[in-house]
N, C-alpha and C positions, 0 to 999 in steps of 0.2 A: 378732839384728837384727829380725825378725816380731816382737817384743813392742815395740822401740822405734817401728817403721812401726804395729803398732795405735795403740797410742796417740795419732799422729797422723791416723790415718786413719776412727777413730772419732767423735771431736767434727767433724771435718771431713764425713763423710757424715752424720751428723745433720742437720747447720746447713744442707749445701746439698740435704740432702732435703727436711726439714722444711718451710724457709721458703719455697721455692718454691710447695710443696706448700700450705701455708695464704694463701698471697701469693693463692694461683690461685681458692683456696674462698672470699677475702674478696672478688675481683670481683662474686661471686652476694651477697654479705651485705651491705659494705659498713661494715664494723665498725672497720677500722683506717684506711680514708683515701677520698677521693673520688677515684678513680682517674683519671675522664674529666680531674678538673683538671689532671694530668699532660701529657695530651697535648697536643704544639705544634698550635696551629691550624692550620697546613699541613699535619700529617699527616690532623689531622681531614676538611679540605677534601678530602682528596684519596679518602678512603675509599668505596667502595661501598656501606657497611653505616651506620648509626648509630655513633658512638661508642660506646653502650651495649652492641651486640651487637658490637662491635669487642672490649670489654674482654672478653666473656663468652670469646671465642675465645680470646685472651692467656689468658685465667684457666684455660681444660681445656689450653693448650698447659703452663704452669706447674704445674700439678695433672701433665699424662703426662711431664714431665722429673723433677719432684719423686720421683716412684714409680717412675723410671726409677733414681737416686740410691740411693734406697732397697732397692730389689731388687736382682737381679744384674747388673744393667748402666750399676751405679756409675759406671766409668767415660766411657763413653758418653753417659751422662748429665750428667756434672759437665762433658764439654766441649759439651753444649748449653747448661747454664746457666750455661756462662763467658761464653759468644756470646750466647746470648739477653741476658744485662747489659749487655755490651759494646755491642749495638744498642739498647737501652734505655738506655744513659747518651747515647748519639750523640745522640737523639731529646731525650732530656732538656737537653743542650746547647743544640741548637736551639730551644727553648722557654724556654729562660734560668733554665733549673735547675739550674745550677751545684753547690749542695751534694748536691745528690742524685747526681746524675749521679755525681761523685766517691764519693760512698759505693756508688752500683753497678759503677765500675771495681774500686776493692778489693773488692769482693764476688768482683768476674769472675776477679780475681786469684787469691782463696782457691779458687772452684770446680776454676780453673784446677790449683793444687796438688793436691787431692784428686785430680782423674784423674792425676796423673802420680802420685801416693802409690797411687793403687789400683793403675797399671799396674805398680810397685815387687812392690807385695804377690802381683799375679800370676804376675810373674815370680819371686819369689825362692822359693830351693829350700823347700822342707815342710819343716818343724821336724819331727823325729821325734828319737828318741832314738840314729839309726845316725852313728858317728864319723864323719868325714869325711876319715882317715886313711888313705892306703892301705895295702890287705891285705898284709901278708907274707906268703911261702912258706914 
C-alpha cells in the first residue's frame, strides 16, 4: 500500500510545495502576473500597508507554507495552503474573479488531499520485509 500512497503523495507535495513556494518569490519579481490587480478594492481600502507591501507579506507567507510542504511538515502545510486558497478564492470572488477564484478552490481541494495522503503515509505501518502473520508456537 506505501508504494500506491507515494505515488500519490509525491506529485502532490511537489505541486503544493513548489507553487506556493514561486507564487510567493514572484510577489518580489513580478514575472508571472501583476498581483496588486487581484486584489478587490475593498480589501485594498481597508489595508494599513500599501498594496505593494501587502503582497510582499502574502508572498514570505506563500514562500514559509511552500517550504513548510516541502520539509517535514507536509502535512501542516498543505492544510495552510488549502486555507490560504480558499481565503484567496473568497477575496477573489468579491473582486469578480470568478475563473480564478475557481481554479484556487480546486487547488485548495488538491492541497487539501495531500494532507490527508501525508497523514495516510504517517500512519501507515513501515514497509519492512517482517510478515505480518502471526507467530506460531
Amino acid at each position: 500500500m506505501n508504494g500506491t500512497i507515494d505515488k500519490v503523495y509525491w506529485p502532490l507535495r511537489l505541486t503544493y510545495g513548489l507553487v506556493p513556494l514561486l507564487a510567493g518569490l514572484d510577489k518580489f519579481v513580478g514575472l508571472l502576473a501583476d498581483w496588486e490587480s487581484y486584489l478587490a478594492p475593498w480589501v485594498a481600502d481597508l489595508l494599513p500597508v500599501s498594496p505593494g507591501t501587502f503582497m510582499a507579506i502574502v508572498g514570505i507567507i506563500e514562500i514559509v507554507a511552500g517550504l513548510a510542504v516541502l520539509t517535514r511538515w507536509t502535512r501542516l502545510g498543505a492544510y495552510v495552503v488549502a486555507a490560504w486558497l480558499v481565503l484567496i478564492a473568497l477575496q477573489l470572488v468579491t473582486a469578480g474573479i470568478y475563473d480564478v477564484a475557481v481554479r484556487d478552490l480546486v487547488m485548495a481541494v488538491g492541497a487539501w488531499t495531500l494532507a490527508k495522503v501525508a497523514e495516510a503515509r504517517e500512519t501507515a505501518p513501515a514497509a519492512s520485509g517482517a510478515s505480518t502473520r502471526p507467530a506460531t508456537a
